[in-house]
C-alpha positions as CSV (number, residue, x, y, z in Angstrom):
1,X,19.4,-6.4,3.7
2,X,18.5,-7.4,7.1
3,X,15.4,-9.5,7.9
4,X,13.5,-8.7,11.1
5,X,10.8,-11.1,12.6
6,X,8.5,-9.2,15.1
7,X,7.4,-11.5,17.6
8,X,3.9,-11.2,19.3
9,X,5.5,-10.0,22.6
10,X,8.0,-7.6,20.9
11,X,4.8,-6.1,19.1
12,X,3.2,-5.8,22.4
13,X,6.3,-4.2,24.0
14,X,6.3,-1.7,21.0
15,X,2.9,-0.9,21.0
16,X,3.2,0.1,24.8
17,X,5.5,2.2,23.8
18,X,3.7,4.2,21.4
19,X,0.9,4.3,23.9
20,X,3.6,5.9,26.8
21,X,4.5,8.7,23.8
22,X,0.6,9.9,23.1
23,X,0.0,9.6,27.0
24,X,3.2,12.2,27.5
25,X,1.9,14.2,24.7
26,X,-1.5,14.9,26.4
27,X,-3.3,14.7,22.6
28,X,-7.0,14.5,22.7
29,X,-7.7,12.7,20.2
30,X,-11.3,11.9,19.2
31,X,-10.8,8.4,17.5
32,X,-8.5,5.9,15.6
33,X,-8.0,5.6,12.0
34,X,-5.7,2.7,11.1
35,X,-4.4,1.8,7.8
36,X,-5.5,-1.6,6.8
37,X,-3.8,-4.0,6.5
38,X,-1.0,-3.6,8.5
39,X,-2.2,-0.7,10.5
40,X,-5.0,-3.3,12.0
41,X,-3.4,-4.6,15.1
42,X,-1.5,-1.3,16.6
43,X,-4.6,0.2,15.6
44,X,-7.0,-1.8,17.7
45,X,-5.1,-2.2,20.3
46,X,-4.6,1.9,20.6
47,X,-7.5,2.3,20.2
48,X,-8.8,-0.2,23.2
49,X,-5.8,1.5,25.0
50,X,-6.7,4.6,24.5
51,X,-10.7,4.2,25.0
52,X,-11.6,5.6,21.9
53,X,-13.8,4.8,18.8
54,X,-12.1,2.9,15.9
55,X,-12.4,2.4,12.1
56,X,-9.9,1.5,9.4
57,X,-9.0,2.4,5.5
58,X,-7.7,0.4,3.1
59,X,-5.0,1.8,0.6
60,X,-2.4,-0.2,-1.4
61,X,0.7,1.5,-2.7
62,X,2.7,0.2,-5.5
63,X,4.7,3.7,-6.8
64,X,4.2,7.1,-7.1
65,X,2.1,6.3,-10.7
66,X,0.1,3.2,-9.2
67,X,-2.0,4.4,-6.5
68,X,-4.8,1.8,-5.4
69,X,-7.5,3.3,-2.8
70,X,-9.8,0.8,-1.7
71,X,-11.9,2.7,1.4
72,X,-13.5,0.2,3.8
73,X,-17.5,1.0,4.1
74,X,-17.6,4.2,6.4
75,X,-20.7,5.7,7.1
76,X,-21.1,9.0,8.4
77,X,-21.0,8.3,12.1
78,X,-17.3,6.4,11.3
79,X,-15.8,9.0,9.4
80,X,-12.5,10.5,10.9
81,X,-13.4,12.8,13.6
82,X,-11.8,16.2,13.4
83,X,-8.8,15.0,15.3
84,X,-8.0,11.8,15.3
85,X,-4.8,9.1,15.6
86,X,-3.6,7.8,12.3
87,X,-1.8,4.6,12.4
88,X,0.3,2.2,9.9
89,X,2.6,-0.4,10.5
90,X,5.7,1.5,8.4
91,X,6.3,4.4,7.9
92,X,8.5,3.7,4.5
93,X,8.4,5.6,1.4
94,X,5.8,7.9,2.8
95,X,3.8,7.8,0.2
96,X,1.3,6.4,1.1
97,X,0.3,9.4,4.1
98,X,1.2,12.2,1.6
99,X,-1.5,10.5,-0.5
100,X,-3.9,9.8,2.2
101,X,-3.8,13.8,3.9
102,X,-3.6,15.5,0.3
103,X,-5.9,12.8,-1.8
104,X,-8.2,11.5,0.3
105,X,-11.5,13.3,0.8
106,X,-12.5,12.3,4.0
107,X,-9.2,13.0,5.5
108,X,-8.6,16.6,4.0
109,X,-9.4,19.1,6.2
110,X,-8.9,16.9,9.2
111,X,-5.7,17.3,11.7
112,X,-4.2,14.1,12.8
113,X,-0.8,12.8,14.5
114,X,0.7,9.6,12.8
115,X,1.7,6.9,14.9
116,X,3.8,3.5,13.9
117,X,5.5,0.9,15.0
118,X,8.8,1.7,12.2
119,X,10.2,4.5,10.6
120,X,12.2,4.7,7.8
121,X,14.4,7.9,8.3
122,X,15.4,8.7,4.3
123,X,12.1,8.1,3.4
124,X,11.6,10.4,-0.1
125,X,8.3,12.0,1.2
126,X,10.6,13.6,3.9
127,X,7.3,11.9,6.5
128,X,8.0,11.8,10.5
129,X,5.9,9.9,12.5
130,X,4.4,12.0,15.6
131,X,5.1,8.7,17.5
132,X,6.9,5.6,16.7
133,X,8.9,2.4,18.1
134,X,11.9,1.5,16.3
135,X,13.6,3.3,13.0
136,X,14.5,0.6,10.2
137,X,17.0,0.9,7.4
138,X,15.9,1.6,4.1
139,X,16.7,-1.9,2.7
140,X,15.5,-3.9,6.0
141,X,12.5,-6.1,5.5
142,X,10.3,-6.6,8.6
143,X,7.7,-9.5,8.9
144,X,5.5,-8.9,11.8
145,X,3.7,-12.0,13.7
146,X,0.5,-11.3,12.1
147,X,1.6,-11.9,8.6
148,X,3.0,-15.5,9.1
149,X,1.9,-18.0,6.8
150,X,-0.7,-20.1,9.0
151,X,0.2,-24.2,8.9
152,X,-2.5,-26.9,9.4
């Protein structure tokens, strides 16, 4: 197993990427729906990129039997737009998207392209990001900057 650090400027340079991919694609997207938590930052910075209105969901995934869906607070002017820019950290197992387009309520019915910053290719769910940075390995373990443990 491999352990990958991403660094504040390599998530920067990876986010620009991403952002050079939608820009090509010529998608008009009508907002940003991250996936909290570790959809957050490529989210919000997309989204600022992009100039378009922003909310997040929260869903935890622990296997195909233990589904947790917490939704953050959206009221109807937050909800997903009908085309919008989904967005996660990983793209792993998948399961977590195939639960979120075929589970979710507020998403079903809705088109959306996927966007994240890794990709794991042999992922079960058979789930392609629309737009992505790097692929990982299935046994790699990635930290990003944002989930270091903070020292006083």
């Amino acid at each position: 197993m491999n352990k990958i650090h991403i660094s504040p400027a390599e998530f920067v340079s990876m986010t620009y990427d991403i952002f050079l991919q939608i820009k090509v694609d010529k998608q008009n997207f009508k907002s940003v729906v991250s996936i909290a938590n570790g959809g957050i930052p490529l989210g919000e910075k997309l989204s600022e990129m992009l100039h378009l209105p922003y909310t997040s969901l929260k869903i935890s995934t622990y296997d195909e039997a233990n589904f947790k869906v917490y939704c953050s607070p959206i009221v109807e002017g937050d909800a997903p737009s009908d085309y919008f820019l989904l967005v996660d950290d990983i793209v792993d197992s998948g399961h977590t998207i195939k639960y979120l387009s075929e589970k979710l309520e507020i998403l079903q019915g809705k088109n959306f392209k996927l966007a994240s910053l890794h990709w794991v290719k042999e992922n079960e769910n058979h789930v392609r990001p629309d737009y992505f940075a790097n692929t990982k390995e299935k046994g790699d373990w990635i930290t990003y900057y944002w989930e270091e443990k903070k020292t006083v």
